[in-house]
N, C-alpha and C positions, 0 to 999 in steps of 0.2 A: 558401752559399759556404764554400768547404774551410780552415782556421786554416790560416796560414802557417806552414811548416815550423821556424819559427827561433823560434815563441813557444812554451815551454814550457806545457803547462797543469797546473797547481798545484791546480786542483779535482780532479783525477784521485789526489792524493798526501794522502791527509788525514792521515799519520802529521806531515805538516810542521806541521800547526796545534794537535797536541797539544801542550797544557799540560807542562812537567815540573816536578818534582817540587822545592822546594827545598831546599836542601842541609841535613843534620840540623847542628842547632844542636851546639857540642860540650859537655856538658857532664862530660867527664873531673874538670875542674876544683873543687875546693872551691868549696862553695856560698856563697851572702852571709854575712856573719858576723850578719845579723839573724836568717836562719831559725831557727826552731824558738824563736827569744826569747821569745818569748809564752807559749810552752806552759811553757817553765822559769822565767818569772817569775812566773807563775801558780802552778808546785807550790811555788814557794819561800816564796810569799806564803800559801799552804798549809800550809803545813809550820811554818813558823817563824812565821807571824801576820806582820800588817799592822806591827805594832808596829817590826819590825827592817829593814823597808824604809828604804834613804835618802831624802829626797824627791822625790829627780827618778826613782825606781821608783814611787813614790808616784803619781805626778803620768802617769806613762808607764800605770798602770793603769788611771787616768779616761781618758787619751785613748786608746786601746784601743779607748773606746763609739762614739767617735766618728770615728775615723781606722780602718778595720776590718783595712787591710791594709797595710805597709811599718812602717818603721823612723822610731819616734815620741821615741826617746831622745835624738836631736837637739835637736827640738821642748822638749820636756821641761828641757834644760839651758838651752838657748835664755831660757824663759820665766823659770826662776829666774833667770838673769842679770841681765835685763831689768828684773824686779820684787824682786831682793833676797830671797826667802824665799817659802817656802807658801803662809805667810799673805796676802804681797803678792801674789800670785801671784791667790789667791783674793776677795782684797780690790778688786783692781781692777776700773775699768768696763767692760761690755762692746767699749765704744770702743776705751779702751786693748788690751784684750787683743789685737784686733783687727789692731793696729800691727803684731803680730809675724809675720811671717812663716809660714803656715803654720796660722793661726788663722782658721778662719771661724767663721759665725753656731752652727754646730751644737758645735762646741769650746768657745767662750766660753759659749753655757748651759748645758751641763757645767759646765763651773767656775765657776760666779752659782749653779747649784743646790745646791753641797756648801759654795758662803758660805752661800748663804738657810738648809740646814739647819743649820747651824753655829750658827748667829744665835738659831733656833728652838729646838732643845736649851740654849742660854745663858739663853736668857729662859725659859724655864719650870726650870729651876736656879733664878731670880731670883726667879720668881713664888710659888713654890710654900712660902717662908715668909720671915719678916718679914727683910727688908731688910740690916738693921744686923745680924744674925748670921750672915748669908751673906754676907759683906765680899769672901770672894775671889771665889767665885762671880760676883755682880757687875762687881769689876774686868777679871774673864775676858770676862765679857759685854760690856763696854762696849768694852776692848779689840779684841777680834773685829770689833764692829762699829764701830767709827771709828778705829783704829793709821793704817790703808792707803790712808784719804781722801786726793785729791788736793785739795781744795776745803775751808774752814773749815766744821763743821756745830753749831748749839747746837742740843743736844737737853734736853728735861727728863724726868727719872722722876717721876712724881706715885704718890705713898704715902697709904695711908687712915691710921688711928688708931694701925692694931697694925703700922703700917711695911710694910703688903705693897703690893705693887705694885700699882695704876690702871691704867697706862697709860705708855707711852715713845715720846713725841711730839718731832718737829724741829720746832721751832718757826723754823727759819731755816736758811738758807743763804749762804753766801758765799764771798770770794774767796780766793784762796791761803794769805792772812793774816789776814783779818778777818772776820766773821759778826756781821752789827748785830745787837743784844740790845734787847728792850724790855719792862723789868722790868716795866709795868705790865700787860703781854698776857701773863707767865709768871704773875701774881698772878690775873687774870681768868680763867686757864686753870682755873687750879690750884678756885677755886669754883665751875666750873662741872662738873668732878668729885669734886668737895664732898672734896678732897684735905687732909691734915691738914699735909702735909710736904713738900718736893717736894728734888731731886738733881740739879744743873746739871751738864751734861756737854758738853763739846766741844772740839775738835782740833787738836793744831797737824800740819800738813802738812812744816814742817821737821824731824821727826823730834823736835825738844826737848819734853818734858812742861811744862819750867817755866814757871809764871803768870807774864805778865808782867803791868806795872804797872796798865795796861789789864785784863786780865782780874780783878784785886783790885777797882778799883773798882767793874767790874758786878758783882761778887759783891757789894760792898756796897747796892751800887743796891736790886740787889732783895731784900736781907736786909731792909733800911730800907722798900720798899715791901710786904713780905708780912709783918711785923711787927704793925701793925696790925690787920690781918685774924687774926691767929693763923694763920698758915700758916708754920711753920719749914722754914729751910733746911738741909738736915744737911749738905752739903757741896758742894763744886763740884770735878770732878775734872778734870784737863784730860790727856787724850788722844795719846798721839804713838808713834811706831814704838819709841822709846828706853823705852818703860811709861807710867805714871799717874801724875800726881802730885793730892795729895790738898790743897786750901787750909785743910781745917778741920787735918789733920796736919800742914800747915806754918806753923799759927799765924798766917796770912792773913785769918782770919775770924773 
């Protein structure tokens, strides 16, 4: 039967169901002001050393590994804000880092891995001879790794004869404020890697170093209970974002 004159046919016309083309994007315009940032933060970081970077360039270089493409100086400022400083920055848990906006799992172990090495280089500074005449070394160490604790942690350094390091074990955990201490498990530790000395260390989260009255007494607890044994305590340093305070330096012990 013959198509009615009044229906056009559209299969006859195949120019109508071609595609066009769409319209070129303009780019006359000045480009993002992030282009090229990478490449000039890189010869600067070149040229002049790591040394003269601020931190939040600092910090924009690690995420670089992990963010491969846009503008991470946001991020970057973002985080020091957030965490106060480098340190905190790197200090904090993966959780927290987490919180920020722009941070997933492959950013935060970036930055857990350049704490962990941090940590790693501190303690073999510590290990590599006696104790007592690497004073700052230590403080750096100990620093590094408990300033940025959100949570109370006592840790002990257990020392052999000639003051070198054992081992730096946490012996506990605890809450914002407090970390129970039980001087007879730091004594029991301490023979069981036949320790001559050992170096109480742990944090305040409020940023202040200073011993409270609480922390005098368990330093005396367990002076009084590794006395006996001949296992001395050379000091008990307590830990916070403000520095170190030393109990045997302030005449506490």
């Amino acid at each position: 039967m013959p198509r009615p004159a009044a229906v056009e046919d559209i299969s006859a016309q195949p120019e109508l169901w071609t595609a066009r083309p769409a319209p070129a994007r303009d780019t006359s315009g000045p480009p993002p002001h992030y282009v090229g940032h990478r490449d000039r933060l890189r010869e600067r970081a070149t040229a002049g050393g790591l040394a003269a970077l601020p931190d939040y360039e600092v910090l924009e270089l690690v995420l670089f590994r992990a963010i491969p493409r846009g503008d991470v100086k946001p991020l970057a400022k973002q985080l020091l804000a957030r965490f106060g400083s480098l340190g905190g920055v790197l200090g904090a848990t993966p959780e927290e880092l987490r919180t920020v906006k722009g941070v997933g799992e492959a950013v935060a172990l970036d930055l857990k891995l350049l704490h962990e090495a941090a940590l790693r280089m501190g303690r073999e500074q510590v290990a590599r001879r006696p104790v007592i005449s690497s004073w700052s070394a230590l403080l750096a160490y100990v620093k590094t790794a408990l300033a940025h604790e959100a949570r109370e942690q006592f840790r002990v350094l257990f020392l052999d004869k000639k003051n070198q390091l054992i081992a730096d074990e946490v012996m506990n955990r605890g809450t914002v404020d407090h970390a129970p201490v039980y001087p007879r498990e730091v004594v029991r530790r301490a023979l069981e890697l036949s320790a001559s000395a050992v170096i109480l260390v742990h944090n305040h989260p409020s940023g202040d170093p200073s011993p409270s009255s609480a922390d005098v007494d368990m330093t005396r607890q367990v002076v009084d209970a590794a006395r006996p044994l001949r296992v001395a305590v050379h000091d008990h340093l307590v830990v916070a974002r403000d520095g170190v305070a030393s109990c045997r330096a302030l005449g506490l012990m």
